[in-house]
mmCIF file of the N, C-alpha and C atoms, coordinates in Angstrom:
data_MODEL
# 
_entry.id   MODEL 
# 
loop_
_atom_site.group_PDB 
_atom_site.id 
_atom_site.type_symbol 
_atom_site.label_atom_id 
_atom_site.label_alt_id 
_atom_site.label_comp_id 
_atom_site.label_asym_id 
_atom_site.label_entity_id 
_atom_site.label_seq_id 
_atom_site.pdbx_PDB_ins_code 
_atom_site.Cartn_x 
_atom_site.Cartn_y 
_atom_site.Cartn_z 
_atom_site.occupancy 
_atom_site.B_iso_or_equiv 
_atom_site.pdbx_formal_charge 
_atom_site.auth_seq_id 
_atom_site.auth_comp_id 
_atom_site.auth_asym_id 
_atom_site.auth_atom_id 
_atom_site.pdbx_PDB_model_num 
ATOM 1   N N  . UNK A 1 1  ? 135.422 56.533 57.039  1.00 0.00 ? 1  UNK A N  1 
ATOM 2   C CA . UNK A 1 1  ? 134.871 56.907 55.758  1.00 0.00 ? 1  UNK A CA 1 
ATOM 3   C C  . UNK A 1 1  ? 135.605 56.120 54.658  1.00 0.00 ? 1  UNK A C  1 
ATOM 4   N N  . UNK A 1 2  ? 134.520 55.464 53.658  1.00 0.00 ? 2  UNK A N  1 
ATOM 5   C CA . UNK A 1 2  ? 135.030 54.589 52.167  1.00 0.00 ? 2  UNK A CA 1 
ATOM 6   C C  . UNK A 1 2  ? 135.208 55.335 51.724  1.00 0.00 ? 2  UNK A C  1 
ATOM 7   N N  . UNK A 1 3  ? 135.953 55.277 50.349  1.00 0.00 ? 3  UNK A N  1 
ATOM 8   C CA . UNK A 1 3  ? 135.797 56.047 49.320  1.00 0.00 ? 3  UNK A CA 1 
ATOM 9   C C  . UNK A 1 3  ? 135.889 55.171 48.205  1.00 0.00 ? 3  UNK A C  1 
ATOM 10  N N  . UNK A 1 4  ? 135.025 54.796 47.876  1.00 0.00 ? 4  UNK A N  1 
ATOM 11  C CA . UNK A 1 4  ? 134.542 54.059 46.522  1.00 0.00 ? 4  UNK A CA 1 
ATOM 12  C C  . UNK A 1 4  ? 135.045 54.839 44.835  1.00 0.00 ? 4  UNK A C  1 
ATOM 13  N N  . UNK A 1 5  ? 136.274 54.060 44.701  1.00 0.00 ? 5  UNK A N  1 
ATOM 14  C CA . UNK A 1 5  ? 136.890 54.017 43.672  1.00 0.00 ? 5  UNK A CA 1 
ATOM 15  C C  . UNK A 1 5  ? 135.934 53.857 42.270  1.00 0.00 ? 5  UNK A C  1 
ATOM 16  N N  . UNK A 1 6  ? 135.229 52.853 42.109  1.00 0.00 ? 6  UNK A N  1 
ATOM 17  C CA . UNK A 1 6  ? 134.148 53.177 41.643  1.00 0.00 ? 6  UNK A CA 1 
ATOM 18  C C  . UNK A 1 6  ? 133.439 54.229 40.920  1.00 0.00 ? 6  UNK A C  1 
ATOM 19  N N  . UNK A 1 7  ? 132.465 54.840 41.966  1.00 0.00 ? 7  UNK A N  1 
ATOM 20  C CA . UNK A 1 7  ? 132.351 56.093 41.660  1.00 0.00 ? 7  UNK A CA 1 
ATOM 21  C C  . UNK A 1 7  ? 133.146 56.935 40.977  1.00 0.00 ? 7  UNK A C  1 
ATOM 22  N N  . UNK A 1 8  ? 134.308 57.308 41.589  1.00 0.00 ? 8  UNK A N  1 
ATOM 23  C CA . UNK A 1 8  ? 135.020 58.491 41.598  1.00 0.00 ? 8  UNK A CA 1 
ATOM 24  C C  . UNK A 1 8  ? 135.656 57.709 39.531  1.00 0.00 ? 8  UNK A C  1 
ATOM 25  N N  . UNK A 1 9  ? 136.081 56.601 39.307  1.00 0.00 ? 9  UNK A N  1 
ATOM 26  C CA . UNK A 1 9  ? 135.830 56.374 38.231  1.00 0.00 ? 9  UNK A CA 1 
ATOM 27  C C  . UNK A 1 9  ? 135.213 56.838 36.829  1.00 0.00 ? 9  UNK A C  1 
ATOM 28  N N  . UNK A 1 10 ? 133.574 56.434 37.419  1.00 0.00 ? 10 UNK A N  1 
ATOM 29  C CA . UNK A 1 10 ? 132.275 56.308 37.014  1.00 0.00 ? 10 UNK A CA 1 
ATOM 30  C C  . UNK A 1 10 ? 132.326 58.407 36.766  1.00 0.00 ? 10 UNK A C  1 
ATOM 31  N N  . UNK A 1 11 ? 132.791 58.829 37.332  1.00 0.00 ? 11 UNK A N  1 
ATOM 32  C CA . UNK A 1 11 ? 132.333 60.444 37.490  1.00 0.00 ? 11 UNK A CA 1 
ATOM 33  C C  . UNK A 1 11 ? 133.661 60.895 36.251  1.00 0.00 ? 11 UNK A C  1 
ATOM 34  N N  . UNK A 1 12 ? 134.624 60.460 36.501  1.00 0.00 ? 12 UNK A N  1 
ATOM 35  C CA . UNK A 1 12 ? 136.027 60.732 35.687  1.00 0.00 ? 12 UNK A CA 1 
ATOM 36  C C  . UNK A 1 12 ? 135.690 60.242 33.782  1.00 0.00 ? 12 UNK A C  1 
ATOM 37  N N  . UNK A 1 13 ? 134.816 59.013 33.924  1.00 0.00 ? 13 UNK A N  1 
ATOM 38  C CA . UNK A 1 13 ? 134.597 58.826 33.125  1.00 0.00 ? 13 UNK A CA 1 
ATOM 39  C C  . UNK A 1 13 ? 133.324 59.851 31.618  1.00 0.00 ? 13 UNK A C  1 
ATOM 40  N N  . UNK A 1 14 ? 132.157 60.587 33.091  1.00 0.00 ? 14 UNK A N  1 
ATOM 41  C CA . UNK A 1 14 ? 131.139 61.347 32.881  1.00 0.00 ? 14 UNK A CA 1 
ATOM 42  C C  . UNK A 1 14 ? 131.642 62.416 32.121  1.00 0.00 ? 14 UNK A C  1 
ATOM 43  N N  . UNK A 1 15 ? 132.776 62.946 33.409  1.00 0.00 ? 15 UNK A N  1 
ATOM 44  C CA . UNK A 1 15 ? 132.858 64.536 32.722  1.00 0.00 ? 15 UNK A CA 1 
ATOM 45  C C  . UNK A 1 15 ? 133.899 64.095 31.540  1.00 0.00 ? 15 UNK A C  1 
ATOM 46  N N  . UNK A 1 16 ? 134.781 63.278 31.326  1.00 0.00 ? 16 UNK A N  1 
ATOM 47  C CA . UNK A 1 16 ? 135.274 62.996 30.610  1.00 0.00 ? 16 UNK A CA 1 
ATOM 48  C C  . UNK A 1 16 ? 134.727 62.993 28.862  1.00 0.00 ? 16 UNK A C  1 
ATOM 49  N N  . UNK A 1 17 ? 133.765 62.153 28.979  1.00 0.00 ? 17 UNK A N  1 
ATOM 50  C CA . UNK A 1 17 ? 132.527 62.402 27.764  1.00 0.00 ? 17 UNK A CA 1 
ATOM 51  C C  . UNK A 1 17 ? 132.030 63.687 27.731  1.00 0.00 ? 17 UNK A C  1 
ATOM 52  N N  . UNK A 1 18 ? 131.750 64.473 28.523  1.00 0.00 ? 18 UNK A N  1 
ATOM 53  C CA . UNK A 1 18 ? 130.965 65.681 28.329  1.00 0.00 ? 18 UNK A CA 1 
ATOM 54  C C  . UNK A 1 18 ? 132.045 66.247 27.939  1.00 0.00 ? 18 UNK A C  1 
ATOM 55  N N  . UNK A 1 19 ? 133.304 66.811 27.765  1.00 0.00 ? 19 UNK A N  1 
ATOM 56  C CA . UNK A 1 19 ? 134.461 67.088 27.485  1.00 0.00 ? 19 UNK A CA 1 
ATOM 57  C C  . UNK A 1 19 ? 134.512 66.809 25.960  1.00 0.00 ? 19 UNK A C  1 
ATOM 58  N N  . UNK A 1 20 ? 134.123 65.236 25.711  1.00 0.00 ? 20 UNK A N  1 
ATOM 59  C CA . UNK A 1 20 ? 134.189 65.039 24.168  1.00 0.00 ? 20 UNK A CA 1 
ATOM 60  C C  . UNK A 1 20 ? 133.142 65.347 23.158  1.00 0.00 ? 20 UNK A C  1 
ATOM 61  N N  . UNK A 1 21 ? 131.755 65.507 24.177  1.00 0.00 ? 21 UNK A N  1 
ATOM 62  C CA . UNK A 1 21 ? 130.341 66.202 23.491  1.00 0.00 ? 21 UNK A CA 1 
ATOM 63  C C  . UNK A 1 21 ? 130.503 67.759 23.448  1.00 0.00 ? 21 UNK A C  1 
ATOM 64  N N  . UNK A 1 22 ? 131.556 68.658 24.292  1.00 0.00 ? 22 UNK A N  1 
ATOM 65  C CA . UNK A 1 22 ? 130.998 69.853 24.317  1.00 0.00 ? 22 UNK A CA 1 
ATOM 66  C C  . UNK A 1 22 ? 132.399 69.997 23.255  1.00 0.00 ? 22 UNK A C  1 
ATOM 67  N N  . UNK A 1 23 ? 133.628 69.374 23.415  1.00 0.00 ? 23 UNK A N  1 
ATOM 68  C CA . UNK A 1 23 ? 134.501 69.330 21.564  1.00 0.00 ? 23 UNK A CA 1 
ATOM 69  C C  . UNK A 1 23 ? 134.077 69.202 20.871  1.00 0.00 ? 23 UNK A C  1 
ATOM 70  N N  . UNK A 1 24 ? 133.131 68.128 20.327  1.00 0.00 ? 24 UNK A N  1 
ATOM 71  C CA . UNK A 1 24 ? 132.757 67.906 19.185  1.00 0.00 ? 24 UNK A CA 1 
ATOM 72  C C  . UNK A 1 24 ? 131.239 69.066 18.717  1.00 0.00 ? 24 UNK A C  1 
ATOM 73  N N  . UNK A 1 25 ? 130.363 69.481 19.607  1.00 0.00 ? 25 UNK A N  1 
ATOM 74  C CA . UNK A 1 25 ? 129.396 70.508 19.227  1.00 0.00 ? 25 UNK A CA 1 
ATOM 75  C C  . UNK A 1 25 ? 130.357 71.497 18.732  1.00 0.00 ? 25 UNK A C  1 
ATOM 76  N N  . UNK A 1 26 ? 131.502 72.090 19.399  1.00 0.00 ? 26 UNK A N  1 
ATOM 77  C CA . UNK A 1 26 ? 132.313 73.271 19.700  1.00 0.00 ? 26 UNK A CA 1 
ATOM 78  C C  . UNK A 1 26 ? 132.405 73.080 17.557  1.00 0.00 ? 26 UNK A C  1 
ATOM 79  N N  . UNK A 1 27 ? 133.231 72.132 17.523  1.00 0.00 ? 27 UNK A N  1 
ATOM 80  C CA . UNK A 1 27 ? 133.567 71.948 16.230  1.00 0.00 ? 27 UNK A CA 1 
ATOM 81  C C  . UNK A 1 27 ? 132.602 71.584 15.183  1.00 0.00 ? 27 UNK A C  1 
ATOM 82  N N  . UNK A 1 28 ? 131.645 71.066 15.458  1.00 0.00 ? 28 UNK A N  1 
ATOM 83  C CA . UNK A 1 28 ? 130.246 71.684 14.257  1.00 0.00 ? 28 UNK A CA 1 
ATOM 84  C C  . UNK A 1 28 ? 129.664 72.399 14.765  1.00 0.00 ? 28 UNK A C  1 
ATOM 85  N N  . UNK A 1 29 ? 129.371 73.204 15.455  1.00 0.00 ? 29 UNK A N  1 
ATOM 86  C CA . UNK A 1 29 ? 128.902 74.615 15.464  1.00 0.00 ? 29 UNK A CA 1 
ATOM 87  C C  . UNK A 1 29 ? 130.202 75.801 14.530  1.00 0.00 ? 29 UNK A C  1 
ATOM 88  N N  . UNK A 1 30 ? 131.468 75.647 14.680  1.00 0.00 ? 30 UNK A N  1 
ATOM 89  C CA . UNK A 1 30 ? 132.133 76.341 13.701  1.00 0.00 ? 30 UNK A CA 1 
ATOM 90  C C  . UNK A 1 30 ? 131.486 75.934 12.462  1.00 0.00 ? 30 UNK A C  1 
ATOM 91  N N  . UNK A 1 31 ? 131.867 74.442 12.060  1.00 0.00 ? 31 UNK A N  1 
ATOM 92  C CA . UNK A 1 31 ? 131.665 74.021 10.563  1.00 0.00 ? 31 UNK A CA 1 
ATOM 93  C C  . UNK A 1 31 ? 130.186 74.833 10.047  1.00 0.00 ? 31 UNK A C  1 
ATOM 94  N N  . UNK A 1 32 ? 129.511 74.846 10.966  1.00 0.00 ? 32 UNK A N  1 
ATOM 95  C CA . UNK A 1 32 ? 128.005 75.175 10.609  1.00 0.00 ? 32 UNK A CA 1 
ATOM 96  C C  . UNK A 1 32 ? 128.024 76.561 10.136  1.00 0.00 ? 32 UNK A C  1 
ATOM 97  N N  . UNK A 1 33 ? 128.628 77.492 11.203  1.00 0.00 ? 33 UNK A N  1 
ATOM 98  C CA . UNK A 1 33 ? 128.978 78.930 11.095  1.00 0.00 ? 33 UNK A CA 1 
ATOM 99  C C  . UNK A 1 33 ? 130.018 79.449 10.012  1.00 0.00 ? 33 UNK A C  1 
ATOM 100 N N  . UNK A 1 34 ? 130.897 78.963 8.926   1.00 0.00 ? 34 UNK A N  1 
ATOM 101 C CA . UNK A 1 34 ? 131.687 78.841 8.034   1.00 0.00 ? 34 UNK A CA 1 
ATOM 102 C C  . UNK A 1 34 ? 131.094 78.122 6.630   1.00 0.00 ? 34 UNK A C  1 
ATOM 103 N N  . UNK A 1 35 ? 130.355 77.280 7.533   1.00 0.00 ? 35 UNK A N  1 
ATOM 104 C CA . UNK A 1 35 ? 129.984 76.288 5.887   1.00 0.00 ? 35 UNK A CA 1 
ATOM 105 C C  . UNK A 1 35 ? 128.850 76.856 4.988   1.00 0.00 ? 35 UNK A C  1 
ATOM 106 N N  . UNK A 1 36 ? 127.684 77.321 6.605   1.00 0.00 ? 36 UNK A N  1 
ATOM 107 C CA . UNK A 1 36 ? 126.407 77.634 5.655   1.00 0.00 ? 36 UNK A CA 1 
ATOM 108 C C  . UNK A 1 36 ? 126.743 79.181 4.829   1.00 0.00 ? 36 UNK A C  1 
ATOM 109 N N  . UNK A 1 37 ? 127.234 80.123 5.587   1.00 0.00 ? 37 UNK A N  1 
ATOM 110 C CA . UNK A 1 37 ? 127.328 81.360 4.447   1.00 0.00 ? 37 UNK A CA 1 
ATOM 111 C C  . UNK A 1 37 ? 127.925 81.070 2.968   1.00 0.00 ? 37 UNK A C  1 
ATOM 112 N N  . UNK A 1 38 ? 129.280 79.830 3.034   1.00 0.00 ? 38 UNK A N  1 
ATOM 113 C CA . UNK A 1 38 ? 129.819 79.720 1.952   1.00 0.00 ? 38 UNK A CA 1 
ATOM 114 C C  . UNK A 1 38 ? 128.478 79.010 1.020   1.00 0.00 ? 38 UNK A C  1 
ATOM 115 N N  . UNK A 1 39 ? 128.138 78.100 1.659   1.00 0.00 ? 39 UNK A N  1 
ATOM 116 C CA . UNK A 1 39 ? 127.171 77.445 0.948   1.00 0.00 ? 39 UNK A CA 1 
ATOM 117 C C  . UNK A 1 39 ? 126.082 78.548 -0.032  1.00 0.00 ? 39 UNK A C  1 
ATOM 118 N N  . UNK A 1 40 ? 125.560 79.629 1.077   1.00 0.00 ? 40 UNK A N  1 
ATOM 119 C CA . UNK A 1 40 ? 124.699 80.358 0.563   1.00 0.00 ? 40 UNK A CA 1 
ATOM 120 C C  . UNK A 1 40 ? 125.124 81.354 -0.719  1.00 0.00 ? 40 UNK A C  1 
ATOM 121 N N  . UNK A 1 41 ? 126.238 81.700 -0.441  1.00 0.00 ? 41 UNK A N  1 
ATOM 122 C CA . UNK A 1 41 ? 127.162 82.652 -1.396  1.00 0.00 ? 41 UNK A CA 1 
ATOM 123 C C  . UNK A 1 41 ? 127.283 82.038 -2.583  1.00 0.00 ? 41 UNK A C  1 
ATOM 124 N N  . UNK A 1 42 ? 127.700 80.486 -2.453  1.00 0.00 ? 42 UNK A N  1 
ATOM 125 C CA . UNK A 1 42 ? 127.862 79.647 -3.790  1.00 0.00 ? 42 UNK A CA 1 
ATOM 126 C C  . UNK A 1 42 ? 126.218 79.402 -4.432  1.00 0.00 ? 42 UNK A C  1 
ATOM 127 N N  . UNK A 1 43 ? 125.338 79.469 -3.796  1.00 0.00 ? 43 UNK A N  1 
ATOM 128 C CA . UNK A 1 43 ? 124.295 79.062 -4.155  1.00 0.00 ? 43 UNK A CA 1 
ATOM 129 C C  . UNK A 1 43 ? 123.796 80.554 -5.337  1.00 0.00 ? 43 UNK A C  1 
ATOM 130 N N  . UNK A 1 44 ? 123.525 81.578 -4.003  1.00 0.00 ? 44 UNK A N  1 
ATOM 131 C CA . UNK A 1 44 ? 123.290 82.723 -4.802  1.00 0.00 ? 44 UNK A CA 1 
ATOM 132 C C  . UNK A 1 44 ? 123.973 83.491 -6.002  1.00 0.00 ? 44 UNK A C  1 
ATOM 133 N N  . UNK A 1 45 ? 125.700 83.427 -5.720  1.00 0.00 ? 45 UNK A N  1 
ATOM 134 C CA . UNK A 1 45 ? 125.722 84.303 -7.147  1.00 0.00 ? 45 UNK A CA 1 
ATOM 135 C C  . UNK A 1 45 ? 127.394 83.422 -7.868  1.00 0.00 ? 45 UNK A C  1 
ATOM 136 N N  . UNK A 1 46 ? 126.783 81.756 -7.822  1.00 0.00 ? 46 UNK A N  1 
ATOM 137 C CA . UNK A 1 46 ? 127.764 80.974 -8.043  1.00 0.00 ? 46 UNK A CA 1 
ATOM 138 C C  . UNK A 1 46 ? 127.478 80.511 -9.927  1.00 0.00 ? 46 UNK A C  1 
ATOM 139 N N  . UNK A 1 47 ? 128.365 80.369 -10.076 1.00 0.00 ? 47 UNK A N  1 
ATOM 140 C CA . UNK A 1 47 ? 128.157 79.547 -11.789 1.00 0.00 ? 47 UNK A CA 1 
ATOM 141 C C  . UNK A 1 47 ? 128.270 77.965 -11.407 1.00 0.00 ? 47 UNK A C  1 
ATOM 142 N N  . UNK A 1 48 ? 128.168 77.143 -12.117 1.00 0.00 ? 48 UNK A N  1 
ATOM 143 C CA . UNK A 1 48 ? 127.819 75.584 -12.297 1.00 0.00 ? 48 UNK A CA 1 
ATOM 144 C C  . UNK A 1 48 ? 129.206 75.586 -11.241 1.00 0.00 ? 48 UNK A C  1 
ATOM 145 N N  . UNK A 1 49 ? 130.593 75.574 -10.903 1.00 0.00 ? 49 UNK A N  1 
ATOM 146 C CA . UNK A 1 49 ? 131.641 75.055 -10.594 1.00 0.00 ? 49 UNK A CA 1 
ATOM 147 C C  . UNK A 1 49 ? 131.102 75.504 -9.169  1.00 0.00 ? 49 UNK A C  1 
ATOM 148 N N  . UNK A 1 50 ? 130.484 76.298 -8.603  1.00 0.00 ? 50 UNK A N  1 
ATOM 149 C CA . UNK A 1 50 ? 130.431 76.908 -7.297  1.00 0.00 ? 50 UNK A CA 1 
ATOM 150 C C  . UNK A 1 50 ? 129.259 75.973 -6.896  1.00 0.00 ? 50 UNK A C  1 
ATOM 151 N N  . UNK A 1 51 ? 128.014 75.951 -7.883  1.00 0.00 ? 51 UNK A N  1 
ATOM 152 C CA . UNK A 1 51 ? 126.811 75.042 -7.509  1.00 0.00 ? 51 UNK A CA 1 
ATOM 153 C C  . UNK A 1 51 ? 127.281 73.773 -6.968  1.00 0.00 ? 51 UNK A C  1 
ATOM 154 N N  . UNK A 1 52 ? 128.366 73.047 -7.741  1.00 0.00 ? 52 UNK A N  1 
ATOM 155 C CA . UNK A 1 52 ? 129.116 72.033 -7.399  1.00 0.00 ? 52 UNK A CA 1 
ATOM 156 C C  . UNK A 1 52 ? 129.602 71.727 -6.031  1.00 0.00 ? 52 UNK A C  1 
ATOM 157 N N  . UNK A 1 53 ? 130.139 73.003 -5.890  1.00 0.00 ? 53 UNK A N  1 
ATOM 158 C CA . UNK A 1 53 ? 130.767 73.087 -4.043  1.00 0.00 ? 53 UNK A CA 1 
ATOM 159 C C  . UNK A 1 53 ? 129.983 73.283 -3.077  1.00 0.00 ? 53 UNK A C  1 
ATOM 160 N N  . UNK A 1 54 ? 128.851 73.748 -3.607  1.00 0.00 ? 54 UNK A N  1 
ATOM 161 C CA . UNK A 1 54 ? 127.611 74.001 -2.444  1.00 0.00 ? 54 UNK A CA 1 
ATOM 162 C C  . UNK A 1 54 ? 127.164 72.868 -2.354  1.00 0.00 ? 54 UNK A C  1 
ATOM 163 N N  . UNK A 1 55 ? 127.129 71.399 -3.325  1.00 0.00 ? 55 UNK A N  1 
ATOM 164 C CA . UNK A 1 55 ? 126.453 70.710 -3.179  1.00 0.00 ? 55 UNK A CA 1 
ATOM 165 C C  . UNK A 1 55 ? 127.462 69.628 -2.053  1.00 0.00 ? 55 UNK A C  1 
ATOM 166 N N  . UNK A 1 56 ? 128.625 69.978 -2.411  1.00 0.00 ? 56 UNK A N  1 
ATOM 167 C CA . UNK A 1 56 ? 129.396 69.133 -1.379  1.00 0.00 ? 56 UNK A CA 1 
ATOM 168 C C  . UNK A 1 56 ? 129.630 69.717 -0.231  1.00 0.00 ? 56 UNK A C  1 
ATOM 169 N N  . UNK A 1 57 ? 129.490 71.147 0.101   1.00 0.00 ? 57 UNK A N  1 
ATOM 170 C CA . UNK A 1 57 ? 128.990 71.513 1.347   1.00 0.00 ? 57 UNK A CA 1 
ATOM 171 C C  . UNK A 1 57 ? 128.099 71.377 2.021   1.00 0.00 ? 57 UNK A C  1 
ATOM 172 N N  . UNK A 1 58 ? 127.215 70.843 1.940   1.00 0.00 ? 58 UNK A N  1 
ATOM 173 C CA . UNK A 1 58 ? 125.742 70.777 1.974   1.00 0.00 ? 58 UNK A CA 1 
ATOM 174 C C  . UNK A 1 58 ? 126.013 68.992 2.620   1.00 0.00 ? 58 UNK A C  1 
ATOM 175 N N  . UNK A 1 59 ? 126.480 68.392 1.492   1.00 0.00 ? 59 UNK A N  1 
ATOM 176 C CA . UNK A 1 59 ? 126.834 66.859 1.895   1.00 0.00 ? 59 UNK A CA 1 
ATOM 177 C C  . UNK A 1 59 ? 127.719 66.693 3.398   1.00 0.00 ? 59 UNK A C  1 
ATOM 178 N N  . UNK A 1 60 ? 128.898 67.545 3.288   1.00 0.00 ? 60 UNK A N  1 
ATOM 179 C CA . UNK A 1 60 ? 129.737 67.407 4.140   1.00 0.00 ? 60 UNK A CA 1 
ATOM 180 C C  . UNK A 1 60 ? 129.021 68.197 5.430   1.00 0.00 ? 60 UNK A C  1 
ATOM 181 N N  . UNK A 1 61 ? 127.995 68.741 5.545   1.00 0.00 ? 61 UNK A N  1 
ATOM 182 C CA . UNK A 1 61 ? 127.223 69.496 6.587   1.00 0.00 ? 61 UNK A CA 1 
ATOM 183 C C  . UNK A 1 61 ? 126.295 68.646 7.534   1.00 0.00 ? 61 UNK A C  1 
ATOM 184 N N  . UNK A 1 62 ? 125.754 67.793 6.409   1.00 0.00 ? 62 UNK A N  1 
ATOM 185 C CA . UNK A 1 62 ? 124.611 66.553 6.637   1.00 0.00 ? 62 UNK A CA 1 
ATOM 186 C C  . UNK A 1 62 ? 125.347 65.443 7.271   1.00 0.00 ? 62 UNK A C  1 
ATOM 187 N N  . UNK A 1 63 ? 126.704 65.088 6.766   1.00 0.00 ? 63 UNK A N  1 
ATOM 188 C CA . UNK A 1 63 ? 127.275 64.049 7.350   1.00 0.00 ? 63 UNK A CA 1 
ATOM 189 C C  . UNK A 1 63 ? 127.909 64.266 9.103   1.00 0.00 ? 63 UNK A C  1 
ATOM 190 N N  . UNK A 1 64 ? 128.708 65.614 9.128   1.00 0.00 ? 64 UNK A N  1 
ATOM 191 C CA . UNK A 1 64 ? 129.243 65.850 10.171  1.00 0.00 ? 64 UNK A CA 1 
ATOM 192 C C  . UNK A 1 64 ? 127.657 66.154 11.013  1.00 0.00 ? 64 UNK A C  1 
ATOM 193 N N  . UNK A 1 65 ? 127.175 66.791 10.779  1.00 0.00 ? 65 UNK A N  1 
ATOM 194 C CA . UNK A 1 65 ? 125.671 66.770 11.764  1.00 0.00 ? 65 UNK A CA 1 
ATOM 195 C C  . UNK A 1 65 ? 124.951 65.132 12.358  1.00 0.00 ? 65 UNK A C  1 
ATOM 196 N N  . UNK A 1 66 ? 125.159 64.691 11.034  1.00 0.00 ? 66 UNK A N  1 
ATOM 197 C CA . UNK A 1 66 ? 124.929 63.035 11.755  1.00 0.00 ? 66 UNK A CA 1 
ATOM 198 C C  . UNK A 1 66 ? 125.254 62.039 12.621  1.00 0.00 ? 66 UNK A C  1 
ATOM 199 N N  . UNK A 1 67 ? 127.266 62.291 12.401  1.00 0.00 ? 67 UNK A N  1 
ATOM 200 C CA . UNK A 1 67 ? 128.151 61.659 13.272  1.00 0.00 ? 67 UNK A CA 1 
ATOM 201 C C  . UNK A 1 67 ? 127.801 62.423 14.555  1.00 0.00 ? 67 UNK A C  1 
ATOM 202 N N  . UNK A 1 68 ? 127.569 63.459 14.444  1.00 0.00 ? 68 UNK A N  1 
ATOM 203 C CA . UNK A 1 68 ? 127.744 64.180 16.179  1.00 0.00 ? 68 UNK A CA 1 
ATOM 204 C C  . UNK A 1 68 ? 126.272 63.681 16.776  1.00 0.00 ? 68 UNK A C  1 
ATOM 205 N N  . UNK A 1 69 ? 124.811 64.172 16.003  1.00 0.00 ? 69 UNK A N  1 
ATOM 206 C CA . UNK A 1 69 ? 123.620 63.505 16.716  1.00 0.00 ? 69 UNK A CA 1 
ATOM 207 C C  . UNK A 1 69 ? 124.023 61.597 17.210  1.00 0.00 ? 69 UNK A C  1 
ATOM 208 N N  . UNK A 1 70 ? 124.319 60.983 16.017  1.00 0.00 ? 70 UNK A N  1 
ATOM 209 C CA . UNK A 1 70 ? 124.679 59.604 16.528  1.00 0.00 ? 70 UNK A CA 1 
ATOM 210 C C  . UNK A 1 70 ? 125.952 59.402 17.640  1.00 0.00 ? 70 UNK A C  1 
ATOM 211 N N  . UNK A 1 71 ? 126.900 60.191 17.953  1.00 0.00 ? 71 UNK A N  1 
ATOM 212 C CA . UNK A 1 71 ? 127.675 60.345 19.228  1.00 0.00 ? 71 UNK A CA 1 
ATOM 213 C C  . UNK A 1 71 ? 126.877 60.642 20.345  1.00 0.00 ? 71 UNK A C  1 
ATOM 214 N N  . UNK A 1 72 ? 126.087 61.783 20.079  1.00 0.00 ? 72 UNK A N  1 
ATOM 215 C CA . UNK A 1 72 ? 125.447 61.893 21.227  1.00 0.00 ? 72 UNK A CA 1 
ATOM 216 C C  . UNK A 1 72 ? 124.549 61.110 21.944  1.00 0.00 ? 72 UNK A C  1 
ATOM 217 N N  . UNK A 1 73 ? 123.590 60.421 20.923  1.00 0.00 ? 73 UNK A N  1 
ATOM 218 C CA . UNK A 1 73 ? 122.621 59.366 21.359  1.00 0.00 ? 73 UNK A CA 1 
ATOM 219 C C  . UNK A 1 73 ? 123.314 57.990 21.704  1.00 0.00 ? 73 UNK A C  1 
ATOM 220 N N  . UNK A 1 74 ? 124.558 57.841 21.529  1.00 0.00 ? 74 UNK A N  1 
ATOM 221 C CA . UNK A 1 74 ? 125.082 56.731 22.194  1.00 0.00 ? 74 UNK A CA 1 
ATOM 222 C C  . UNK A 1 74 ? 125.803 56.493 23.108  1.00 0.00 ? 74 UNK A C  1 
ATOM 223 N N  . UNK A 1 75 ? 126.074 57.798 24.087  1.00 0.00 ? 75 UNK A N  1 
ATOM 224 C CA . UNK A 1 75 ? 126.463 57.488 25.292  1.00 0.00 ? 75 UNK A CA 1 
ATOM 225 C C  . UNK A 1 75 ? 125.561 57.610 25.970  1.00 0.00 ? 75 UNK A C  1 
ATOM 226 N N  . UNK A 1 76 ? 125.533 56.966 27.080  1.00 0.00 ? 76 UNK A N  1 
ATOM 227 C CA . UNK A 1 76 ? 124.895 56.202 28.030  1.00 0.00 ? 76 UNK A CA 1 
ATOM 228 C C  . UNK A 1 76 ? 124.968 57.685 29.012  1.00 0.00 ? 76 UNK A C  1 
ATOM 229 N N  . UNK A 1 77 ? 123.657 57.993 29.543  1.00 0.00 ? 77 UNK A N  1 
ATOM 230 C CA . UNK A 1 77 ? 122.734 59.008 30.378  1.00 0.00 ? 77 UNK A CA 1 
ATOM 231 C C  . UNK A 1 77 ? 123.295 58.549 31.683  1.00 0.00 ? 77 UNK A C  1 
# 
């Protein structure tokens, strides 16, 4: 019996990534769960300085959601 180094590589490498996809969801799914209530709170009973922070929550929500969809679509299936 071979045992193709290779592979066993190729597999180290797999779960390895899935390791860094199911960290990085782990950590915007918090941001998501923290950001949107603040967001909503600032929205609903915020004055101009709070509108302000919702709007950069909102930014910083859109961006981290982006980096993680574009991580995900670029490792290789």
């Amino acid at each position: 019996m071979v045992i193709n180094m290779t592979e066993i590589n190729n597999n180290d490498n797999k779960t390895s990534e899935l390791e860094q996809v199911s960290l990085k969801l782990k950590k915007l799914f918090w941001t998501w769960l923290v950001g949107l209530p603040v967001l909503i709170l600032c929205v609903v009973y915020g004055d101009t300085a709070q509108l302000v922070l919702a709007g950069f929550i909102a930014v910083y929500l859109f961006f981290m959601t982006k980096s993680y969809l574009n991580y995900v679509s670029s490792i290789d299936s």
